[in-house]
C-alpha positions as a printed NumPy array, in Angstrom:
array([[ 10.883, -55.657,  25.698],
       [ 11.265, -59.333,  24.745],
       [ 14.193, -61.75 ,  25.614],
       [ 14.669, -65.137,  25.956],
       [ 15.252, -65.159,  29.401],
       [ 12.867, -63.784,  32.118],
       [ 13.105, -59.912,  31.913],
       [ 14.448, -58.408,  34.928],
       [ 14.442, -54.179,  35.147],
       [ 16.523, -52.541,  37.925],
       [ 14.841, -49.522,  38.875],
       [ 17.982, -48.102,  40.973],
       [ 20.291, -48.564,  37.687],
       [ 17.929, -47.07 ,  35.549],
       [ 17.872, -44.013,  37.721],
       [ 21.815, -43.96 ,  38.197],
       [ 22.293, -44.224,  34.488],
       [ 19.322, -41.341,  34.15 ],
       [ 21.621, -39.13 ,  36.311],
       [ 24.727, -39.481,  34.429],
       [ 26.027, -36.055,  33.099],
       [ 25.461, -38.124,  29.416],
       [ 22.52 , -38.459,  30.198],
       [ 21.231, -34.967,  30.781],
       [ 19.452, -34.523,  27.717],
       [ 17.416, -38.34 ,  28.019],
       [ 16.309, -37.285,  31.329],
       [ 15.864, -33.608,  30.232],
       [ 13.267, -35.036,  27.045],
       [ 11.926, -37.335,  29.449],
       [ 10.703, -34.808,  32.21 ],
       [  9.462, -32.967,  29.387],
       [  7.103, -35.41 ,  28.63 ],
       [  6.393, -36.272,  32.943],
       [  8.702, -38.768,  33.437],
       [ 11.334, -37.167,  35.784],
       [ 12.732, -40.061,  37.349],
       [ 12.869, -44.386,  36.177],
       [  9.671, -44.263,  39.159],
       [  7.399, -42.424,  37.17 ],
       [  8.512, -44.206,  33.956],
       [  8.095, -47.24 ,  35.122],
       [  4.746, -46.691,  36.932],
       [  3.471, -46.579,  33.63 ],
       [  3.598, -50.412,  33.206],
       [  0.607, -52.018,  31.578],
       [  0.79 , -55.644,  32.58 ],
       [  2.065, -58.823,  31.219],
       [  0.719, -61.478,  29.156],
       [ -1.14 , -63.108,  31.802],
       [ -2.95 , -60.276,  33.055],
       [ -4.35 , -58.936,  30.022],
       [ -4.75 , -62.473,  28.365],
       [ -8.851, -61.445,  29.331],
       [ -9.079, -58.3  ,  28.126],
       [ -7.462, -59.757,  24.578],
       [ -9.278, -62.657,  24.3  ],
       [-11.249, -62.725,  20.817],
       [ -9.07 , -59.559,  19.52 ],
       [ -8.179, -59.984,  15.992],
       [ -4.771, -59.957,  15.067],
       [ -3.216, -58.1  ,  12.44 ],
       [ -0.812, -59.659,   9.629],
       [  1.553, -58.672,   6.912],
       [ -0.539, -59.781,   4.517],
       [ -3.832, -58.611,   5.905],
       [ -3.686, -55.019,   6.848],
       [ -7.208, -54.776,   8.294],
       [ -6.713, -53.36 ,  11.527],
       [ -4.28 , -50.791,  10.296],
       [ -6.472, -49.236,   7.976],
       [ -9.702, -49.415,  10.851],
       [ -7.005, -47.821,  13.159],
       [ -6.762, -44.586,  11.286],
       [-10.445, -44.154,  11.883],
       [-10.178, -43.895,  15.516],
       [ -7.574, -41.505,  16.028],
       [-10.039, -38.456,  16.942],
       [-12.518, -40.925,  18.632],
       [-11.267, -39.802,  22.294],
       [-11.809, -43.724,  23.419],
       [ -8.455, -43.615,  24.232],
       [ -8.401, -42.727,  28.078],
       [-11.549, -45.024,  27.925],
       [ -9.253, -47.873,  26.81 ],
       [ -6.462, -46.961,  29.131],
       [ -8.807, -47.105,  31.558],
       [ -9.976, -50.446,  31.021],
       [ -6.877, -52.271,  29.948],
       [ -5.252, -50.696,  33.549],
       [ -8.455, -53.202,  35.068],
       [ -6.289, -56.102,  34.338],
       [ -3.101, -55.034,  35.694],
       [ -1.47 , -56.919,  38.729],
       [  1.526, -55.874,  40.464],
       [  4.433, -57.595,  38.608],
       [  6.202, -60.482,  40.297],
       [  9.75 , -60.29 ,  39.364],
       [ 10.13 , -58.174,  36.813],
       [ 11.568, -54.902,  38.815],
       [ 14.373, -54.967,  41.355],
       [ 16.101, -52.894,  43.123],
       [ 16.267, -51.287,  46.373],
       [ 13.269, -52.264,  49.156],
       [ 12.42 , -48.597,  49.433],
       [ 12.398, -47.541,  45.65 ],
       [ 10.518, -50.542,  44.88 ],
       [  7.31 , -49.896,  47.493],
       [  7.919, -46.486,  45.984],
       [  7.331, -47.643,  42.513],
       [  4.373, -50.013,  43.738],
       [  2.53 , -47.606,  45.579],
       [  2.78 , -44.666,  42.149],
       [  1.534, -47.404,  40.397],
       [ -1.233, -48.837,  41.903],
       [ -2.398, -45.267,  43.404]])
């Protein structure tokens, strides 16, 4: 989710939009898939640039006109690496500063999901 200014995600107004009657069948897919309420979605979270700057360091990039890593990629779709990777990318992960508001309670809420 880029911007030009420093992104800022509500929790609480994610959660009163996800209760909307027009929003019955998001939050309907979304539980589906274990994400009942904007907590568990956002518990998910994966870091910013600064915390996995490490982990990426020496990574090859991939570009329009060289298509490398999107032709290695298809080779390691059954390779079962990826809780492995999960695993190790969540290593870098710090709790964000400033990037979720919201209420003091749903935020230590969200905090303590994800960094269980």
């Amino acid at each position: 989710m880029g911007q030009l200014e420093p992104l800022q995600i509500n929790v609480d107004e994610v959660q009163q939009r996800m209760n909307r009657p027009d929003y019955a069948p998001v939050l309907e897919s979304m539980s589906e898939v274990a994400f009942p309420n904007a907590i568990a979605l956002f518990s998910t979270y994966g870091g910013q640039k600064a915390d996995l700057g490490p982990w990426l360091a020496g990574a090859e990039l991939n570009y329009d006109r060289d298509l490398r890593l999107q032709y290695l990629g298809e080779w390691g779709i059954n390779s079962r690496l990826e809780d492995f990777i999960y695993r190790q990318m969540m290593s870098y992960r710090r709790p964000p500063a400033n990037l979720f508001t919201g209420s003091p309670e749903t935020l230590q809420a969200l905090m303590s999901t994800m960094f269980q």
